[in-house]
C-alpha positions in Angstrom: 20.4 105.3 233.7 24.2 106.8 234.9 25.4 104.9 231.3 24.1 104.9 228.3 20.5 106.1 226.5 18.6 102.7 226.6 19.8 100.0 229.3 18.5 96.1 229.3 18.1 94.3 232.3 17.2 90.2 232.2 17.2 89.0 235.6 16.5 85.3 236.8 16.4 82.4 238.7 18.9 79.4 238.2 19.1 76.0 239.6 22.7 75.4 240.2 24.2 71.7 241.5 26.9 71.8 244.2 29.5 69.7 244.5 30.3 66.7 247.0 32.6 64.7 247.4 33.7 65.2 244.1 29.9 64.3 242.4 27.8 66.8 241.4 24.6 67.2 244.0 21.0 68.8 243.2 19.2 69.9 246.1 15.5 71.6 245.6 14.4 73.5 248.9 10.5 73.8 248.5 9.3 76.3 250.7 5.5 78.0 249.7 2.3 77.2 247.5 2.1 73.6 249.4 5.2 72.4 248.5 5.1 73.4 244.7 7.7 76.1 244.3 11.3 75.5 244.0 13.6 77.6 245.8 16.2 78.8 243.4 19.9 78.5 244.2 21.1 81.6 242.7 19.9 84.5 240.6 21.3 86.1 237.8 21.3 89.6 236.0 22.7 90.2 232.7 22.9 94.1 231.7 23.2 96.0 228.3 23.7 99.7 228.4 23.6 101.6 224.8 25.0 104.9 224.3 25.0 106.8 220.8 27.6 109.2 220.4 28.8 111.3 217.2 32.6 110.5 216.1 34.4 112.9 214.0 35.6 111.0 210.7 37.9 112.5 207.8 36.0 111.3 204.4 38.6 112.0 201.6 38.0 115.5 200.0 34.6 116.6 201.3 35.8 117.6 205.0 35.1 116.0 208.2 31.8 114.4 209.2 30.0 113.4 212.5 29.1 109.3 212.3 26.9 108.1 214.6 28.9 105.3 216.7 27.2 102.9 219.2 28.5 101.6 222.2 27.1 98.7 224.2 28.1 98.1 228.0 27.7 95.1 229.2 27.8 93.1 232.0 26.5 89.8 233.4 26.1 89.0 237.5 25.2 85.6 239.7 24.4 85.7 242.9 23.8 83.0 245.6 20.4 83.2 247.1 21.7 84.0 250.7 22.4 87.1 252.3 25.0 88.8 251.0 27.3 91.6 253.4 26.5 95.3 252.7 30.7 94.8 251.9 30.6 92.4 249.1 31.8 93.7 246.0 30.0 93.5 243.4 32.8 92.9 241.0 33.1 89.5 242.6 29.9 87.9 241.1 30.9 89.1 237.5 30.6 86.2 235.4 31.1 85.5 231.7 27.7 86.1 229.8 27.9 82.4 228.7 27.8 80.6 231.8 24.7 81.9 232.9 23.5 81.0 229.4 24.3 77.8 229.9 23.2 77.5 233.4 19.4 79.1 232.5 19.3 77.5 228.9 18.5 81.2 227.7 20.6 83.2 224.8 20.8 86.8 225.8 21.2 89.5 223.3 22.2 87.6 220.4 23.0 90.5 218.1 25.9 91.6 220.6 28.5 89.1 219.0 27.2 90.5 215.5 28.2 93.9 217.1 31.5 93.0 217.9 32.3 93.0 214.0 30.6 96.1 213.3 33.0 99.0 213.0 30.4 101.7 214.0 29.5 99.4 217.3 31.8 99.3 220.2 31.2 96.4 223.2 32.5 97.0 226.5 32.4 95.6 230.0 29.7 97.9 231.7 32.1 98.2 235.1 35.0 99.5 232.9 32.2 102.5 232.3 30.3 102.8 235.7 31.5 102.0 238.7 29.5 98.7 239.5 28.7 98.3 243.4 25.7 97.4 245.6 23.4 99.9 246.8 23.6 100.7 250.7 21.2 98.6 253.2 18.5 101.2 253.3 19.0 102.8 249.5 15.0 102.2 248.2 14.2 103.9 251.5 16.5 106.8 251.4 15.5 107.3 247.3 12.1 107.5 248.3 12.5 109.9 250.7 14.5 112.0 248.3 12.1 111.9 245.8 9.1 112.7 248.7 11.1 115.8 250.2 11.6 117.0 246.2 7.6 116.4 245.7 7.2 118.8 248.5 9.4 121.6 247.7 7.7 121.3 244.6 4.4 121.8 245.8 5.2 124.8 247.9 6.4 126.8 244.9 
């Protein structure tokens, strides 16, 4: 992970209506398993990246003290279920964490509004942290050459 020591990924399907002439319209494509699988109009990811990290405090007399403080990262994405250009930013499907609750009918990370209140906890938007973009066209391909070419040198040593 580029952020944090433990990061949580949920990631989805939702069935999203479109609107029409002012109504709202649901249209299920079925495309496999003879004609028993919904094809989903969008998918969603929402993202929780933890870091620990020490914070020097003053306590009164005794001198200054590291206390542990966490922060959480988050972020929450929906995506059409279409191609999308290798340009699109990915800033531009950031949505509020609640609207794809709503959509999917799942709570995510409950504890994170707790966490808001808790003085040794810090929430912040993930892409405030990282910069948050989509990988190039070919990125699995190109890792896994990497990771091939790193095998070999390895070997040869």
């Amino acid at each position: 992970a580029e952020y944090g020591d433990n990061v949580y990924v949920c990631t989805g399907p939702l069935f999203e209506p479109s609107e029409k002439n002012g109504a709202k319209h649901m249209r299920l494509e079925v495309d496999v398993l003879n004609g028993r699988v919904h094809t989903p109009t969008h998918f969603y990811k929402v993202i929780v990246a933890e870091k620990t990290e020490k914070r020097r405090v003053v306590k009164g007399q005794s001198g200054v003290e590291n206390e542990p403080v966490r922060t959480f990262a988050t972020a929450s994405f929906m995506f059409e279920n279409q191609p999308h250009p290798v340009d699109t930013e990915l800033t531009s499907k950031l949505v509020p964490q609640e609207r794809i609750e709503a959509a999917s009918g799942t709570r995510f990370f409950p504890r994170l509004a707790e966490l808001r209140r808790d003085p040794s906890a810090r929430v912040v938007p993930l892409c405030d942290s990282v910069k948050c973009e989509l990988p190039p066209p070919n990125w699995w391909n190109d890792a896994k050459e990497k990771r091939e070419a790193a095998k070999s040198r390895k070997s040869c040593q």
